[in-house]
N, C-alpha and C positions, 0 to 999 in steps of 0.2 A: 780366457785361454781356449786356443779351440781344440775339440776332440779329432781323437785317432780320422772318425769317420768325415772329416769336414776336410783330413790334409789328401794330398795326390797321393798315390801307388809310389808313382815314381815322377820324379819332378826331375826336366834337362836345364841345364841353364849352362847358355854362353859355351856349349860345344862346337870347338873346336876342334879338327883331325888334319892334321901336317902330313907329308910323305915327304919322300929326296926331290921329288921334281915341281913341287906347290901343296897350297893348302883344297882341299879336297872338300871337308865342311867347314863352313862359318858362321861362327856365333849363333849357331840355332838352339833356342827354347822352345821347351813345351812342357807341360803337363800330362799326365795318363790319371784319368780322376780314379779312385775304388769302383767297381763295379761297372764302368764302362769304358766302350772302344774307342782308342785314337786311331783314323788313319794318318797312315802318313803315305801321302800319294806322287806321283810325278813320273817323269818318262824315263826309258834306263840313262844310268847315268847323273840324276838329279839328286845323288848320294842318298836315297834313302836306307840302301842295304849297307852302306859306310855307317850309318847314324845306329842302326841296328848292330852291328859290328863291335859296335864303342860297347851300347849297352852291356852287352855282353861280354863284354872286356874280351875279345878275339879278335881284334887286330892282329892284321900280319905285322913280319916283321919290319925292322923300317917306318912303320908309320907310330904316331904318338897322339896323344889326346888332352885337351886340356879344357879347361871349365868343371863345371859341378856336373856329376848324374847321383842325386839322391835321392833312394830307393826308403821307405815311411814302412817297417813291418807294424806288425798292430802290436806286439811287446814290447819296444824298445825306442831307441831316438834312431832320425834320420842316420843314414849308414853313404857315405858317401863311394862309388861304384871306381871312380878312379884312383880311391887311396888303397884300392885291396891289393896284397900277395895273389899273386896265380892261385896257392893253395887257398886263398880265403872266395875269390872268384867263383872257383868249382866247386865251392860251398854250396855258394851263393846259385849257381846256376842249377845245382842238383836237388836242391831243398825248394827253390822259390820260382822257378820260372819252367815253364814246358814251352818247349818251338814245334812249330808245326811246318814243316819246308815247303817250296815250290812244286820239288819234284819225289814223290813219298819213293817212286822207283828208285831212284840215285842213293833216295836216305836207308833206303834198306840193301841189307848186302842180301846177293841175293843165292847163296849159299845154305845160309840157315832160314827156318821157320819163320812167320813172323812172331809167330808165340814165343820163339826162346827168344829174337831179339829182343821182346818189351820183358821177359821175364830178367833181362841182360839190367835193366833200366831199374828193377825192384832190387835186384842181387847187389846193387848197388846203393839202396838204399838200406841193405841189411835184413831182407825178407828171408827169412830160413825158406832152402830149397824144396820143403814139404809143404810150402803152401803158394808156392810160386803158380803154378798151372792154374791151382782155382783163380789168383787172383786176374788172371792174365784172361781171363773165360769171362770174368765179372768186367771188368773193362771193357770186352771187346762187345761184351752185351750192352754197357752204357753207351757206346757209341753208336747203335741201333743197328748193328751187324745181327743178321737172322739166324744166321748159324754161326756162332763165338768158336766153337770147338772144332769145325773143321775150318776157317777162319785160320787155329791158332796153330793148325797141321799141317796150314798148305806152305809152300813157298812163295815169296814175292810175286815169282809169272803167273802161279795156280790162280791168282784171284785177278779180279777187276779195278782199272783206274781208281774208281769209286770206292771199292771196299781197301784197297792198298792205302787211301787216304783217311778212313774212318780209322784204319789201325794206328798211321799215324799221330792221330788225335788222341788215340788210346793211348799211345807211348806216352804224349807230351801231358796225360793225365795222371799217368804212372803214380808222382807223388804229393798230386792233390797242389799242384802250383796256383799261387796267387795273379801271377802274372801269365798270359800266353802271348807268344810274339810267332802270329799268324804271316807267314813270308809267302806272298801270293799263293795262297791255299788253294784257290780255284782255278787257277790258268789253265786254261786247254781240258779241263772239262765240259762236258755237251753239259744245256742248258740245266735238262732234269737233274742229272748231280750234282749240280751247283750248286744250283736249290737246296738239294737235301744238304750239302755241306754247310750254308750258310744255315738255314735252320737250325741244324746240328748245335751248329757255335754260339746259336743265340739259346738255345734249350741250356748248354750247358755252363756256361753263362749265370745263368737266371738259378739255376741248380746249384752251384760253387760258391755265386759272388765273383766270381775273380775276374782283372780287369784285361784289356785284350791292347796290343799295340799290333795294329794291321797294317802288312805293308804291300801296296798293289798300287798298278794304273789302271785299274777298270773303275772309271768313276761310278756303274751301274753297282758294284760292288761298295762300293764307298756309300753310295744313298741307301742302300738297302739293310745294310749293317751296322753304322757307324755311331758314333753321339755328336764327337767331336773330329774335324779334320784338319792335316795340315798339309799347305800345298807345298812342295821342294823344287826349286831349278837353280841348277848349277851349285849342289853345295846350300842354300841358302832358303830358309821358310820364307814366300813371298805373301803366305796369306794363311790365318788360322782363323778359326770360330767352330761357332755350331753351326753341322752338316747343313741344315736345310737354306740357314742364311747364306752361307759360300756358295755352294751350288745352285741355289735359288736365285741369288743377287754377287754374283763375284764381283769384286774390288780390282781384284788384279789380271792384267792384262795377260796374262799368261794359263791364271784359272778361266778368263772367260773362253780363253783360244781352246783347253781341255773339253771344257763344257758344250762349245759351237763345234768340237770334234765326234760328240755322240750322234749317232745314227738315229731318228725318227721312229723307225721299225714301223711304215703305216704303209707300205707301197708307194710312198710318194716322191721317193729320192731314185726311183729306178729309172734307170738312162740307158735303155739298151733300144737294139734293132728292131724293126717289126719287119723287117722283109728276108726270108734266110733261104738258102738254099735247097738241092738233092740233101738228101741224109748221106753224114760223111761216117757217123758212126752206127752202127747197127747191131742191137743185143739181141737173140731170139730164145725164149725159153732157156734161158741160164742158170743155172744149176751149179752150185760148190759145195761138195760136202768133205769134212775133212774124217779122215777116218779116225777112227778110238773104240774108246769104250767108256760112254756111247759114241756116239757119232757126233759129228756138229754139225749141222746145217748151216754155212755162213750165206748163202745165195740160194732162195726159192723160186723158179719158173720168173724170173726179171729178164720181162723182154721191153724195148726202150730203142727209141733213135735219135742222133742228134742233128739235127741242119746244120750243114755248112752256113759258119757266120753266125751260129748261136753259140754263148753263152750257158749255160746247167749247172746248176748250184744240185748236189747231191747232199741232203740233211738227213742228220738223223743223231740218237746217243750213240753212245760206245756199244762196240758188240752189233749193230743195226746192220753192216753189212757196205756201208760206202766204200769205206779202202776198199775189202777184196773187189765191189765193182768197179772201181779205177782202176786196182790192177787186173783184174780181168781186160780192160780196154787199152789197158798201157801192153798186154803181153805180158805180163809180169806175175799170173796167176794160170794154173791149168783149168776150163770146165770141166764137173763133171759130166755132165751133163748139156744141151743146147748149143748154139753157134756164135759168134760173133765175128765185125770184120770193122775193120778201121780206114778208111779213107783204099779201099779196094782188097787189104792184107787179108786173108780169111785166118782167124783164130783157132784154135792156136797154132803159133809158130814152130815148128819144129825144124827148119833146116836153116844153115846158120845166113844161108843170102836173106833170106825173108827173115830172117832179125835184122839183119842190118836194111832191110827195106824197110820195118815197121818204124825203126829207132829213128829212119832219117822223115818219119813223119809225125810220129811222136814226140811232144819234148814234157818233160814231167818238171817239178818243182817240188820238193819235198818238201813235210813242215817244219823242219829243225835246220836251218843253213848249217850252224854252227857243227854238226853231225855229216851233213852230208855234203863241204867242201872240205879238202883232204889240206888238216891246217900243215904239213908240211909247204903244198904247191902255192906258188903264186895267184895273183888273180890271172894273169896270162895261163898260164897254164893251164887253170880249170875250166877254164872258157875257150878255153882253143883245144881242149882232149876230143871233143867231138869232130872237129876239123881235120885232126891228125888221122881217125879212125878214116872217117867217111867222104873225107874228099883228098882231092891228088894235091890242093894247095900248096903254094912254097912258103918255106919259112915266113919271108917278108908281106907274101899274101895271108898270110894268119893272120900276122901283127894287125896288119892292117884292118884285116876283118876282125880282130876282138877289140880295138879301139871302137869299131864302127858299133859292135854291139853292147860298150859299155858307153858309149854315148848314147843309144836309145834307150837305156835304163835309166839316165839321170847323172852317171859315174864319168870322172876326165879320165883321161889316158895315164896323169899320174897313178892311178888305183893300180893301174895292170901290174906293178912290182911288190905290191903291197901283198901281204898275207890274212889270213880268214882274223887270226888276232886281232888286230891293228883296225880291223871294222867293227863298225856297227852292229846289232842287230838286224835294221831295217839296207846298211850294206852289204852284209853279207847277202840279204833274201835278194837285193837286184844283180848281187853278182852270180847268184843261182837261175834267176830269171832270165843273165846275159845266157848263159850256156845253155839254155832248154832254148832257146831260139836260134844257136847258133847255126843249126841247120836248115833252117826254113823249116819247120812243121805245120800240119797241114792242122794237127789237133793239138794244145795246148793243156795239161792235165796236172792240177794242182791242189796237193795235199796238204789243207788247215794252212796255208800260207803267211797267215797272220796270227796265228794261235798264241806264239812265246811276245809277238810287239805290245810297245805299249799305242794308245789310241790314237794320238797323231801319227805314229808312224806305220802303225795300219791302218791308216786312211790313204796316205801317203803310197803306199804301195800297192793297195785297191787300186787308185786312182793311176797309179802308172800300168796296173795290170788293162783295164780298162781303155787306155789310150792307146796301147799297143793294140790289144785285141782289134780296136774300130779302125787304125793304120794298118794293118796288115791284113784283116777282114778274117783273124782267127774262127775256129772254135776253139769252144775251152769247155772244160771240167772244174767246176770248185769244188770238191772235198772238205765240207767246211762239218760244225756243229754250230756255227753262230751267223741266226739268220741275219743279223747286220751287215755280214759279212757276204749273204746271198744277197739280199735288199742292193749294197754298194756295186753290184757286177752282172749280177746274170738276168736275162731274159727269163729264166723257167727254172722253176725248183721242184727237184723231185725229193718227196720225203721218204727215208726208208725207216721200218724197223722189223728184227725180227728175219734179217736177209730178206724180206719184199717191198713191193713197191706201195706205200699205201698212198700217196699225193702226188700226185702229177699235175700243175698249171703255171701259167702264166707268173712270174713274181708277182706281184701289185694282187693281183686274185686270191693267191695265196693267203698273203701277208694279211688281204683287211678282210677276206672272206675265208678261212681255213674250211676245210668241208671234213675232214678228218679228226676226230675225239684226240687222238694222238698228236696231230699239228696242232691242234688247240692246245693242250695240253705242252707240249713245247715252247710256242710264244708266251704262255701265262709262266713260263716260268724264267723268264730270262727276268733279271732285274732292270729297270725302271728309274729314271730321273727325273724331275720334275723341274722343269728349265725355266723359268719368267711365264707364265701361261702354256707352256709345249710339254709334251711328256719325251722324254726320248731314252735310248737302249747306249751303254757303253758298250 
């Protein structure tokens, strides 16, 4: 007979999830062993968060579940997940599992503290409110937060990406769960937080015992954290084992297409110009300070130009100062301090012709489509707003011209009726790429572009941003934290931290020669795959 410690955490078999208009997953098993990580990996849409969903018995309405999820605690017999009452569910979910989300900003209201939220999490568990603060202090110290107590005083915006997600952690440790179900914990953090979250998860981990089901498409993520993985497409586990054999040797056509989707990180995948023009963009001693108490320093003396026809990857963590220098360059930030000028516009803008002069040479890309198309309007409509502002075009001359610019994105002309819903991830980001080009811009300036894709589909849109740039003989701006993401596109990376400039070169020079303790310190932290004799970066 075998013991407690030899059976799974939780064992799936033959999950199934139905809706009104098809079945969504099918017949997926697996395992979550005691003490360590499943991923469960794939591109959006490949129902990983549907399979999560079940676990946690929070399906929407409308959809149903069938097959076995039984859940082994260490007192008792297997407990099967889909025979429970609602009321037995949120037993189940308050006593035995902690979730760590995507986005810790969304998961916290951001109204109250983050202290009284995780005290919200114990109050719930029946902690008398006289011992709540301390425990809420002692969490937030296990998760390696340096200051717990004002940590537990600030507001969600007071703190940092990085520290918003350690609290997170904190929450989902609240009461000491067996199980964590890690839902792309690290998306769109810069390298070094990543790090420390992955860390984090493995320290705590090793500390608890308790077993982790991780759900992401960064395969660098999957090698560096994992024991066991499963791959998902379309609904459907197309391949499972231990991490190193899968990723090492894939079986299936679909894990090897994820695998030949990581990036090298060696300077060797870089395809840019070597010949560029006049400087179109011009930073001189730049300076941003926001006023408070104290002060911020977001931008220190950053002075910088860009060649017409080049490509600039701007790297850096959170806080380093990239945004405000894009939007310093987009118009989009005031200097304190120093000058700047864009393709002739002198910085900044203050009357409202010279906005509309800067904007018609400027086209921006934000990093969240999903935010920054207005899900009311059509795809026609957001892609032709710019047309309507700044050119005298007729009606039938728009159409015409946003069909034109959603066939240089990739998109037919059925898209244009279509809404932000009804897309992709990686559709919506070209239908925000159609409209930053809808004017002819002279500079192209884009914010973490790929941050929320999964790895095929920010390849996928690297490689259209890249096409477009050498057809129309762009400059651009990357706004990134993920040098892959520099490596796939730009001619020159400048690294910031600290609001200055501490790297300035060549991509390829960069990447395999860093001259900088801090770009070192950068690349050694980005995760790692080890692919048939190659190493490469998700």
């Amino acid at each position: 007979m075998s013991s407690i410690a030899d059976q799974p955490l939780l064992s799936v078999r033959n999950l199934t999830v139905r809706g009104p208009h098809g079945t969504l997953v099918r017949d997926v098993s697996f395992e979550v062993p005691r003490g360590e990580v499943l991923a469960l990996v794939g591109e959006s849409g490949a129902g990983k968060s549907m399979t999560t969903l079940a676990v946690l018995g929070l399906l929407a309405p409308g959809l149903s579940a069938t097959g076995n999820i039984d859940f082994h605690p260490a007192d008792g017999p297997p407990i099967d997940l889909l025979t429970l009452t609602p009321q037995e569910l949120r037993r189940f979910r308050l006593e035995s599992v902690g979730v760590v989300f995507q986005n810790p900003s969304s998961a916290f209201d951001p109204v109250h503290t983050v202290g009284a939220q995780i005290g919200e999490v114990l109050a719930a568990r029946g902690l008398p409110r006289t011992q709540r603060m301390g425990r809420v202090t002692e969490l937030l110290a296990r998760v390696r937060l340096a200051d717990p107590e004002r940590v537990a005083r600030s507001y969600p915006h007071q703190v940092s990406g990085g520290q918003l997600q350690r609290a997170m952690i904190a929450m989902a440790l609240a009461h000491e769960p067996v199980l964590i179900i890690a839902d792309e914990p690290t998306t769109a953090l810069d390298a070094l937080v990543q790090r420390e979250i992955l860390d984090l998860l493995r320290e705590l981990r090793a500390e608890t015992g308790s077993s982790t089901l991780l759900i992401t498409h960064d395969m660098g993520v999957v090698a560096d954290s994992a024991d066991r993985v499963a791959v998902m497409l379309d609904g459907q586990i197309v391949e499972q084992g231990d991490v190193k054999a899968v990723l090492g040797q894939p079986k299936s056509d679909y894990t090897r297409t994820l695998v030949d989707a990581v990036a090298r990180l060696d300077g060797t995948t870089v395809a840019g110009r070597r010949e560029f023009g006049e400087a179109i963009v011009t930073v001189n001693a730049a300076n941003v300070t926001y006023r408070g108490r104290p002060n911020v320093v977001a931008l220190h003396d950053v002075s910088l130009t860009v060649p017409a026809g080049q490509m600039v990857a701007f790297v850096g963590e959170s806080g380093a100062g990239k945004s405000t220098l894009g939007r310093v360059i987009a118009g989009l930030e005031p200097l304190t301090s120093g000058s700047a000028s864009v393709a002739g516009v002198d910085l900044p803008v203050r009357r409202a012709a010279g906005r509309r002069a800067l904007g018609a040479k400027v086209g921006i890309v934000f990093q969240n489509p999903a935010l920054s198309l207005n899900p009311e309007h059509t795809v026609r409509r957001s892609v032709e707003l710019p047309l309507r502002i700044h050119t005298d075009l007729s009606p039938a001359a728009r159409v015409e011209r946003v069909n034109e610019l959603l066939a240089e994105v990739g998109l037919g002309p059925e898209f244009a009726l279509r809404r932000p819903r009804e897309l992709s991830g990686g559709q919506q980001q070209r239908v925000a790429i159609a409209r930053a080009l809808a004017l002819d811009p002279d500079v192209l300036i884009a914010d973490e572009p790929t941050s929320s894709l999964d790895a095929r589909t920010q390849r996928d849109v690297l490689a259209l941003l890249s096409r477009i740039r050498q057809h129309r003989g762009l400059s651009g701006i990357i706004i990134t934290h993920d040098f892959s993401v520099a490596e796939a596109v730009a001619d020159r990376i400048v690294v910031l931290r600290n609001g200055e400039v501490v790297e300035d070169g060549p991509t390829a020079t960069v990447l395999r020669a860093p001259a900088h303790d801090y770009t070192r310190a950068l690349i050694a932290a980005v995760p790692l795959v080890q692919v048939e004799g190659r190493i490469g970066v998700a």
